[in-house]
C-alpha positions as CSV (number, residue, x, y, z in Angstrom):
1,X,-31.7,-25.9,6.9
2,X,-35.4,-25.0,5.1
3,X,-34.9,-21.6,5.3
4,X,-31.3,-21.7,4.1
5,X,-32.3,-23.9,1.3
6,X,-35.0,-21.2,1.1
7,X,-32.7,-18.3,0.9
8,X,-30.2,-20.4,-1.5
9,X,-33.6,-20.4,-4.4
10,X,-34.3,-17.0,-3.8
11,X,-30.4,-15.4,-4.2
12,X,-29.8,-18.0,-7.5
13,X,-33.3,-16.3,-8.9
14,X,-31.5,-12.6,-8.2
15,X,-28.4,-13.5,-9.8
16,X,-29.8,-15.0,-12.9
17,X,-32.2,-12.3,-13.5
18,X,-29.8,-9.0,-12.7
19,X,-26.5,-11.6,-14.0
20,X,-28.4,-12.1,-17.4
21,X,-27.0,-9.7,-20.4
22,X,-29.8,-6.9,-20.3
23,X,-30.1,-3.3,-21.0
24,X,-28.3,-2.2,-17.8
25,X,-25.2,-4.9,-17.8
26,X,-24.4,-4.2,-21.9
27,X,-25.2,-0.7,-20.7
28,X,-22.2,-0.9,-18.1
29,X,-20.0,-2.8,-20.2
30,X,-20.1,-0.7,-23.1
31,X,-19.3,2.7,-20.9
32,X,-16.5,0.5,-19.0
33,X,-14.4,-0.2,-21.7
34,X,-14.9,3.2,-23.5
35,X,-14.1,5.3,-20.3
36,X,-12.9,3.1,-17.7
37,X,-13.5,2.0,-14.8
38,X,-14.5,4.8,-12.8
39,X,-17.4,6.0,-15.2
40,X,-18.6,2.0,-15.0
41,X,-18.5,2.2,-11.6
42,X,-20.9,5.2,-11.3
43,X,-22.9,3.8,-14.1
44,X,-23.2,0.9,-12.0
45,X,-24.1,2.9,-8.7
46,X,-27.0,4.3,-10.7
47,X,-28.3,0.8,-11.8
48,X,-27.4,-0.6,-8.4
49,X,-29.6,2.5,-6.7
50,X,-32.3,1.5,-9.0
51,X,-32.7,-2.1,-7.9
52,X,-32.9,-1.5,-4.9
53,X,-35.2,1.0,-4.6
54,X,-37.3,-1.4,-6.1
55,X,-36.6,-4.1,-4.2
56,X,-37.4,-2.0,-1.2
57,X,-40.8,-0.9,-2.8
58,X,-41.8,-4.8,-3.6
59,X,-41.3,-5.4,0.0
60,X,-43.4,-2.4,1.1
61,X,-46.1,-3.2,-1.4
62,X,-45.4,-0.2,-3.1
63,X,-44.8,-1.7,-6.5
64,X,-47.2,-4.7,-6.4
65,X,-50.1,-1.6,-5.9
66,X,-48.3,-0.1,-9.3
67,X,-48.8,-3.7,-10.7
68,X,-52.2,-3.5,-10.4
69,X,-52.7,-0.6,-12.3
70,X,-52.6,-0.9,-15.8
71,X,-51.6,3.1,-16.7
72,X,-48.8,3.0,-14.0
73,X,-47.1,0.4,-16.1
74,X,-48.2,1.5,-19.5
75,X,-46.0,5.0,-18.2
76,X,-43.3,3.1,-16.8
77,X,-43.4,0.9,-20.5
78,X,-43.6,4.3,-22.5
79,X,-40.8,5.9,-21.0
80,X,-38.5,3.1,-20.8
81,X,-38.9,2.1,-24.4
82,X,-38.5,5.7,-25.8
83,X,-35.1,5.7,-23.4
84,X,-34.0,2.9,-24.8
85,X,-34.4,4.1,-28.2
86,X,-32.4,7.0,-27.1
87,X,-29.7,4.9,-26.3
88,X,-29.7,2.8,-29.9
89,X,-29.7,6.3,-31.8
90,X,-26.6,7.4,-29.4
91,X,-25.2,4.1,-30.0
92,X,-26.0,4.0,-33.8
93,X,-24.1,7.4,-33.8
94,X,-21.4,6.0,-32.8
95,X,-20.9,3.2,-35.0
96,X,-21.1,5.0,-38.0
97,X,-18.6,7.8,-36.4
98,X,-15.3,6.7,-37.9
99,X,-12.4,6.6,-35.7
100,X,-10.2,9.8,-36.1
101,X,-6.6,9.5,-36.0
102,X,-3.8,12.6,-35.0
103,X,0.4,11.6,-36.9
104,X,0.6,10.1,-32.9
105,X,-1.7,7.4,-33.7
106,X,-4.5,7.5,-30.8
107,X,-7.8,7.4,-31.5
108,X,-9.5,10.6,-30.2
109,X,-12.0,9.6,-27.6
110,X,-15.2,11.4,-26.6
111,X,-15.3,13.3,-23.5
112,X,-16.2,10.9,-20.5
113,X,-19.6,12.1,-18.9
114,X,-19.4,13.5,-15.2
115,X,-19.5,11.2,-12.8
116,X,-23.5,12.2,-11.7
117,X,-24.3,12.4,-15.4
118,X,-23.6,8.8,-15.2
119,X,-25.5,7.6,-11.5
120,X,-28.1,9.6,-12.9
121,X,-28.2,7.6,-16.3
122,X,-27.7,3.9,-14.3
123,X,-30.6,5.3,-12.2
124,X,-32.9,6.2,-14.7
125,X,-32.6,3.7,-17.0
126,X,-33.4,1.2,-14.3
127,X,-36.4,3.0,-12.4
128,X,-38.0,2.9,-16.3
129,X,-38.0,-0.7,-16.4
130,X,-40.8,-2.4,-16.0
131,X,-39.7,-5.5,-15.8
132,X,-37.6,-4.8,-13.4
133,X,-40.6,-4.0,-11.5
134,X,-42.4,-7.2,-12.1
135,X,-39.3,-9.1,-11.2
136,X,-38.8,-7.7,-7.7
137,X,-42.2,-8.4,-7.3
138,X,-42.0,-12.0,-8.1
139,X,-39.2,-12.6,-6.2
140,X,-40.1,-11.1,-3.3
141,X,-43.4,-13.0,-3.6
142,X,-41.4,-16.6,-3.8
143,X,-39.0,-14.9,-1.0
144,X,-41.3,-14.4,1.7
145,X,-44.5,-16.2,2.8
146,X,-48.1,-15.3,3.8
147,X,-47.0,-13.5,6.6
148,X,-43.2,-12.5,6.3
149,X,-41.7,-11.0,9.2
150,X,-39.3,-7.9,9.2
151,X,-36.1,-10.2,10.0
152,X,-37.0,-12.6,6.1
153,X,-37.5,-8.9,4.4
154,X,-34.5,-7.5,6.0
155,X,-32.1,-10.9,5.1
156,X,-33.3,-11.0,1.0
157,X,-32.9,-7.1,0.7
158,X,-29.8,-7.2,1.9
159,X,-28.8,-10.3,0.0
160,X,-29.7,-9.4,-2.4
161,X,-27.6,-5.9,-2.1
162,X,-25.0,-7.2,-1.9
163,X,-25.2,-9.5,-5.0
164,X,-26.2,-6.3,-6.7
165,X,-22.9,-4.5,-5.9
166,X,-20.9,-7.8,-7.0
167,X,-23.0,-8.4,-10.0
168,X,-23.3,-4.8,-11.6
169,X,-19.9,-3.7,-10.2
170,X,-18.4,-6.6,-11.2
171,X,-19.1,-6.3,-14.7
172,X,-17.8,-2.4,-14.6
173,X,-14.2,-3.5,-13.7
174,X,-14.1,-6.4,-15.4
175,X,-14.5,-4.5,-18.3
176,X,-12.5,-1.8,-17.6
177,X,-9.4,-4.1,-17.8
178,X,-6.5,-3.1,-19.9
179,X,-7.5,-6.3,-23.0
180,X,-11.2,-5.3,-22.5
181,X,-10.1,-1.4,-23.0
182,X,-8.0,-2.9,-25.9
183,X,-10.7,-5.0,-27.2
184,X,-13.0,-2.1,-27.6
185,X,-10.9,0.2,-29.3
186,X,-10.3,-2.0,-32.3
187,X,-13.6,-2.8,-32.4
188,X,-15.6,-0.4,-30.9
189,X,-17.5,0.4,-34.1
190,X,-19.3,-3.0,-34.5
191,X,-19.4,-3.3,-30.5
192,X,-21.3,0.1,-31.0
193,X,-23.6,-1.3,-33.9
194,X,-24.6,-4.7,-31.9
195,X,-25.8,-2.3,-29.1
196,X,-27.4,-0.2,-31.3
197,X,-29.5,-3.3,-32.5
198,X,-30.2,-4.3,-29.2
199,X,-31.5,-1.5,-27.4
200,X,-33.7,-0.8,-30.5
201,X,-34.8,-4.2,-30.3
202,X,-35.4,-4.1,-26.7
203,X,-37.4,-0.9,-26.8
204,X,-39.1,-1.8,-29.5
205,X,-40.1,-4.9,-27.8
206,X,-40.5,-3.2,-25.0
207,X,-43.3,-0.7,-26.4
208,X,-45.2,-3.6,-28.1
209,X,-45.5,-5.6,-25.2
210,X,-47.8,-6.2,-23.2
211,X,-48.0,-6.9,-19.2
């Protein structure tokens, strides 16, 4: 019953911090509801990857070694803020590209990305979080004792897998739904522009702050 109990903190830690609105979930709902739910999905794989490849390096050690040096992070903080500045011009872009009409009536949509151009961007854009680092770490820290055995690292990875595919895929097809797809169209514009604002905020904040 401890170790459930145990198990119970850890997982309700996970969800909050990958559940929480963040880069990568406005990232997924944006791209669901502009291409659907196949391009959220792989957007989703990509983040999903991500996580877990750091999940797996907090439990090797791998990333608590990065922790402790001050230029691995300082990269890892460079390159995620300027990437997330990418993303608020590309949003901003958008925003202020009106919608363009044929006598029909549909609004002309850009060009869905490839399904790997999209993994790749999930992937990416999670493997230059920082945070993300430092938040594996601490969870795998209150997840597993002095002297964890293989069984408690192999029952919070996969966990916490799991909750990573219902959390991150979640949000791709629940945004992908025919009122969401709706929703976006009609607004998509100011949706675009409050994305914009946060991923320039975010990677601004991101360069500025400090570990």
């Amino acid at each position: 019953m401890e170790n459930l109990n145990h198990l119970i903190v850890v997982f309700t830690a996970y969800v909050i911090a990958a559940g929480s609105p963040g880069p990568s979930t406005l990232r997924i709902m944006g791209v669901a509801m502009n291409h659907g739910r196949r391009a959220g999905l792989a957007l989703a794989a990509g983040v999903i990857s991500g996580s877990l490849f750091w999940g797996l390096s907090a439990a090797t050690g791998v990333s608590a070694l990065l922790a402790r040096y001050a230029e691995a992070l300082t990269v890892l903080k460079i390159f995620g803020g300027l990437y997330l500045l990418y993303l608020a011009v590309r949003a901003a872009r958008s925003a202020l590209t009106s919608d363009w009409t044929t006598s029909n009536g549909p609004a002309r949509e850009e060009t869905p990305p490839s399904s790997i151009a999209l993994y790749r961007h999930g992937l990416i854009m999670h493997l230059a979080n920082p945070k993300a680092v430092l938040a594996w770490i601490a969870l795998v820290t209150l997840g597993l004792g002095a002297e964890p055995s293989w069984r408690d690292v192999a029952t919070i990875l996969a966990g916490c897998a799991v909750l990573s595919v219902m959390i991150f895929a979640g949000y791709a097809l629940v945004f992908s739904t025919a009122p969401m797809i709706r929703l976006y169209r009609k607004a998509r514009r100011g949706i675009e522009g409050v994305l914009a604002a946060f991923f320039g905020f975010a990677g601004l904040r991101l360069l500025t702050s400090r570990f």
